[in-house]
C-alpha positions in Angstrom: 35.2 78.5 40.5 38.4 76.7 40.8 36.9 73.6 42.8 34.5 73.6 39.1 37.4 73.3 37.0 39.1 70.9 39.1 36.1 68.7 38.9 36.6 69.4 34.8 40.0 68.0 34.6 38.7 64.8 36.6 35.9 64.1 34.1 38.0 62.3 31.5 39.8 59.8 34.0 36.2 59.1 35.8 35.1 58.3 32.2 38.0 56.1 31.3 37.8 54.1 34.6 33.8 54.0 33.3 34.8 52.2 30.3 37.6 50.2 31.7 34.8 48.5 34.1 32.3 48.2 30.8 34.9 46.8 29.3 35.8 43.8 31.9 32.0 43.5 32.4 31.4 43.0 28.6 34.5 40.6 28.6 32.7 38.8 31.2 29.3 38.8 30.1 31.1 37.0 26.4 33.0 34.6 28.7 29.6 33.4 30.3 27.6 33.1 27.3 30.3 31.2 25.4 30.1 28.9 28.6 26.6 28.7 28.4 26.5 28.1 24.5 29.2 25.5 24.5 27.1 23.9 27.4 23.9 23.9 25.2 25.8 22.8 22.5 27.5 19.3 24.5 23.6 19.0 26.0 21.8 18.9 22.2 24.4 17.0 20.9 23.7 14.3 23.6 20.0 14.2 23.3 20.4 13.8 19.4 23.0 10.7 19.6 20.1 9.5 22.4 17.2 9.9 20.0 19.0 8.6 17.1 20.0 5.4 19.2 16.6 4.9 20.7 15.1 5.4 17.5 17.6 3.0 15.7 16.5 0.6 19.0 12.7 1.0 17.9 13.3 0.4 14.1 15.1 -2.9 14.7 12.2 -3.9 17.5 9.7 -3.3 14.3 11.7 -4.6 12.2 12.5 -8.3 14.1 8.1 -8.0 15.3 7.2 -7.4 11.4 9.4 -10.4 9.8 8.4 -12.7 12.3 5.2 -12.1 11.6 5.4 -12.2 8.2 7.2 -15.7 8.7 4.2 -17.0 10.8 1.5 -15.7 8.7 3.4 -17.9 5.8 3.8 -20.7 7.6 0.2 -20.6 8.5 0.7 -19.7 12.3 -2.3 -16.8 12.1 -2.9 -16.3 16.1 1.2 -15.8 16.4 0.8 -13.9 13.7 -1.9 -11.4 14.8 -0.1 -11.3 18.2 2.7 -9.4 16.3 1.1 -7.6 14.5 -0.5 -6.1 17.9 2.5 -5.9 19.6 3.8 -3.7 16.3 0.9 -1.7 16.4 1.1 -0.9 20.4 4.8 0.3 20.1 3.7 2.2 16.5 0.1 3.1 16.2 0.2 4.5 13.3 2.4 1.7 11.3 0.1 0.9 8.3 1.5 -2.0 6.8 0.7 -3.9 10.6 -3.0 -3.2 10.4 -2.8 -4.6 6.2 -0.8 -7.9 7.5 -3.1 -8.0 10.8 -6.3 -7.9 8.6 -4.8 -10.7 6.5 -3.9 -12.8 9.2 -7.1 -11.9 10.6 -9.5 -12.6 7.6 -7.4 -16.7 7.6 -7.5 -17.2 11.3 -11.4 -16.3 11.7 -12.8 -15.7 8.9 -14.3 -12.2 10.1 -14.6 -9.9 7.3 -16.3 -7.2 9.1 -12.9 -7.3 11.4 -10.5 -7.5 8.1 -12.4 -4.5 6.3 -12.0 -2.1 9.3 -8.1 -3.0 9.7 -8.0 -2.4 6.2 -9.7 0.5 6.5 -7.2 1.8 9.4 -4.4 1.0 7.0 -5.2 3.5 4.7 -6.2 6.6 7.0 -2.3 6.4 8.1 -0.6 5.6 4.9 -3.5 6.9 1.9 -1.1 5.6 -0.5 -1.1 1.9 0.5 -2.4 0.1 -2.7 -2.5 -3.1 -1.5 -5.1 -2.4 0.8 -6.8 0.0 -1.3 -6.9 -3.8 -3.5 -7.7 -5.6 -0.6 -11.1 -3.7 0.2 -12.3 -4.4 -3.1 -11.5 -7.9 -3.3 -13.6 -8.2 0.1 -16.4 -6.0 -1.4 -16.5 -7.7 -4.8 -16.7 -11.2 -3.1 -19.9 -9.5 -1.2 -21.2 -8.8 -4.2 -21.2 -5.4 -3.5 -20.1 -4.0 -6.6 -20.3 -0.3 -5.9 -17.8 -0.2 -2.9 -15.7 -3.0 -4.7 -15.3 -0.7 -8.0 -14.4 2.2 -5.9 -12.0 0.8 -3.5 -10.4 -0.8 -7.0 -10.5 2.8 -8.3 -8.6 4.2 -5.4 -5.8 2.1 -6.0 -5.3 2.6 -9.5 -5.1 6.3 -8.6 -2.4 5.7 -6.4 -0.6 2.9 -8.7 -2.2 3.1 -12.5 -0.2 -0.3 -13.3 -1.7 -2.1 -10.3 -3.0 -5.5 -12.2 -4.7 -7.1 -9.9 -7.0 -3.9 -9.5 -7.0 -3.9 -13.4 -8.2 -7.3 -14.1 -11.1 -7.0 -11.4 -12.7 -3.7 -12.7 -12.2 -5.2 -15.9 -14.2 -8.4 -15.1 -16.9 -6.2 -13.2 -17.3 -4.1 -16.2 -17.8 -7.1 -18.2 -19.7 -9.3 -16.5 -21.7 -6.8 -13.8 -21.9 -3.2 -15.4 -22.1 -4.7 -19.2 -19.7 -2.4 -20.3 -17.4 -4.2 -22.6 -15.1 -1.5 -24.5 -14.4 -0.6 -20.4 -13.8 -4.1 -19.7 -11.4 -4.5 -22.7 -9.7 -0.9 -21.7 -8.6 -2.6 -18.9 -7.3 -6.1 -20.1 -5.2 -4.5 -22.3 -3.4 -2.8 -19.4 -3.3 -6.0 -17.5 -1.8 -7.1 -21.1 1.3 -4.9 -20.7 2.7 -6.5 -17.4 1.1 -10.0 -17.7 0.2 -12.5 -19.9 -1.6 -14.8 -18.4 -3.8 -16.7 -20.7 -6.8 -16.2 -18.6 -6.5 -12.1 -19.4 -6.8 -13.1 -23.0 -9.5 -15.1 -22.5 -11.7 -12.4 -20.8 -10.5 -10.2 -23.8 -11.5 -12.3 -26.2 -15.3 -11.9 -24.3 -15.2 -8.5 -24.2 -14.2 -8.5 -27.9 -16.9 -11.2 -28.3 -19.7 -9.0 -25.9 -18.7 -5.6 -28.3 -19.4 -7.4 -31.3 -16.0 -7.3 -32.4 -15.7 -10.7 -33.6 -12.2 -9.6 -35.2 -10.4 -8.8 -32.4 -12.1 -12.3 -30.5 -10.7 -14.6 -33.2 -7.5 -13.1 -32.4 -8.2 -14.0 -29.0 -8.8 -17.5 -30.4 -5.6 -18.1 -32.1 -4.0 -16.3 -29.2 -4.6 -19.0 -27.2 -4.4 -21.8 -29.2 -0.6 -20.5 -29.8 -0.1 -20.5 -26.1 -1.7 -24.0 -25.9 -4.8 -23.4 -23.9 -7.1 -25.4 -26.5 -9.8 -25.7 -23.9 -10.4 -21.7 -23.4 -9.4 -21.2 -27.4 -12.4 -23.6 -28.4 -15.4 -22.5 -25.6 -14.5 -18.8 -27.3 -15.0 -20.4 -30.8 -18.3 -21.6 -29.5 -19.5 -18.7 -28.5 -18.7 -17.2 -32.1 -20.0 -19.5 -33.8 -23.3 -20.3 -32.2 -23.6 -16.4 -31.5 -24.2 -17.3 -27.4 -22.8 -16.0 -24.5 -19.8 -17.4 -23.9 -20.2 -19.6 -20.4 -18.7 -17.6 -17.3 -19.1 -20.4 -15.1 -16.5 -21.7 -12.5 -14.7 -24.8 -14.2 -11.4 -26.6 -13.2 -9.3 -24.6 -15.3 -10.1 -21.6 -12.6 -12.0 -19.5 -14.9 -15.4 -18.1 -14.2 -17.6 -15.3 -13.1 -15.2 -13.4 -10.8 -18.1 -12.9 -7.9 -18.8 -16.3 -7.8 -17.3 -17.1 -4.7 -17.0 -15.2 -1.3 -13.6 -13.1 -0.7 -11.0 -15.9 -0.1 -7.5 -15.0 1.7 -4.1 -15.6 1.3 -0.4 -14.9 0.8 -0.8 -15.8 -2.5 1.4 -14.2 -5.7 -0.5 -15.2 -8.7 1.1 -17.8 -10.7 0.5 -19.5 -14.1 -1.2 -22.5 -12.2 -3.3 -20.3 -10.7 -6.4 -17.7 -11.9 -5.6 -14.3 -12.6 -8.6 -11.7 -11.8 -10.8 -14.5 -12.6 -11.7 -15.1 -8.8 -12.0 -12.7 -5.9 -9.4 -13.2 -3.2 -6.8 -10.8 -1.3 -3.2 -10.6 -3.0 -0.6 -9.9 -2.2 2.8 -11.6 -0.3 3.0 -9.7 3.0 7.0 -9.6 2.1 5.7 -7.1 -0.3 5.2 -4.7 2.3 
């Protein structure tokens, strides 16, 4: 009996030194895992300033690759050009505007379309959103004659961008002279209208007013252009009026005519007043724009 309530009174210090040694074991324990943390911490922030330098190292690589090429394709150098654009695409595979410029450079170097349409075509399954392709298919397509995949390559892009001109003026032109569906036709002038006024839009207006029967809004056409000077397309629309005839879609020197009269042409070309506006099929587009 007394040895059990000696071992009594000891039972409070036993416990005290317990918790004494929990204590410098939790103490430790914090000590090692503030070690470690700090550690992990020092080690992250290392890899991220790495990442974000190598990935600052691989932007201005792309960047240098992509305006060199850009400069060659402009200066006409197409096989420097295309060797760029591969080099861009083998340190980025998935850098859309490469394939767009490569199929460019491509489609002036050799002339293979079949090659051009299926870098186009790459361009858009990694950026969906790339217009300029999107335009670029359709141009290729129309110049084909094949309206169908033309028209919907055109639509595509107008879904992306619904102020895209160029895409404008050629469903505009196929609805005119292909599908015969003038009120379409003119639907889409007057959007090119809004952001260009080149006389050539007014003209195919005034032959979709003409092709509607709307002989109104085609002498409005007429003195349209004779205000902007362009006497030659003014009187070929009063023509048509008066002798009730189709009015002629034929190629002429002043660039206009039937816009799949001629094969898909390319270039780094912006359209300029000199030059036909959706009244010929060709790529647009400066690869700066990219």
């Amino acid at each position: 009996m007394p040895m059990c309530r000696q071992r009594t009174r000891l039972l409070p210090q036993q416990l005290k030194q317990g918790s004494m040694i929990a204590d410098c074991r939790s103490k430790h324990s914090w000590i090692n895992f503030a070690k470690q943390f700090v550690f992990l911490v020092l080690v992250f922030s290392f890899c991220a300033t790495t990442a974000r330098a190598q990935t600052q190292y691989h932007t201005e690589i792309i960047k240098d690759l992509y305006e060199r090429a850009m400069d060659a394709c402009n200066k006409q150098q197409y096989d420097q050009a295309i060797s760029l654009y591969q080099q861009i695409i083998k340190v980025v595979p998935t850098f859309a505007p490469a394939y767009n410029g490569l199929a460019l450079a491509n489609e002036a170097a050799l002339g293979d379309e079949d090659k051009t349409i299926e870098y186009l075509k790459t361009a858009v399954s990694y950026d969906p959103k790339m217009t300029q392709a999107y335009d670029n298919l359709g141009q290729i397509y129309y110049g084909r004659h094949d309206v169908d995949h033309a028209e919907e390559y055109f639509e595509k892009a107008l879904r992306v961008d619904p102020n895209l001109t160029s895409a404008q003026l050629s469903l505009a032109w196929i609805n005119l002279l292909i599908r015969s569906r003038p009120n379409t036709a003119i639907f889409y002038f007057k959007k090119a209208l809004l952001v260009n006024h080149d006389p050539k839009i007014y003209y195919g207006l005034g032959q979709a007013y003409f092709a509607s029967n709307q002989r109104v809004g085609a002498m409005d056409m007429i003195t349209k252009l004779n205000e902007m000077g362009e006497n030659d397309m003014a009187s070929r629309l009063e023509k048509s009026l008066r002798d009730n005839t189709q009015v002629d879609s034929t190629p002429t020197d002043s660039g206009l005519g039937n816009p799949a009269s001629k094969p898909a042409g390319l270039g780094p070309l912006a359209p300029t007043p000199d030059q036909p506006t959706g009244t010929k099929v060709r790529l647009r587009g400066k690869l700066s724009d990219y």
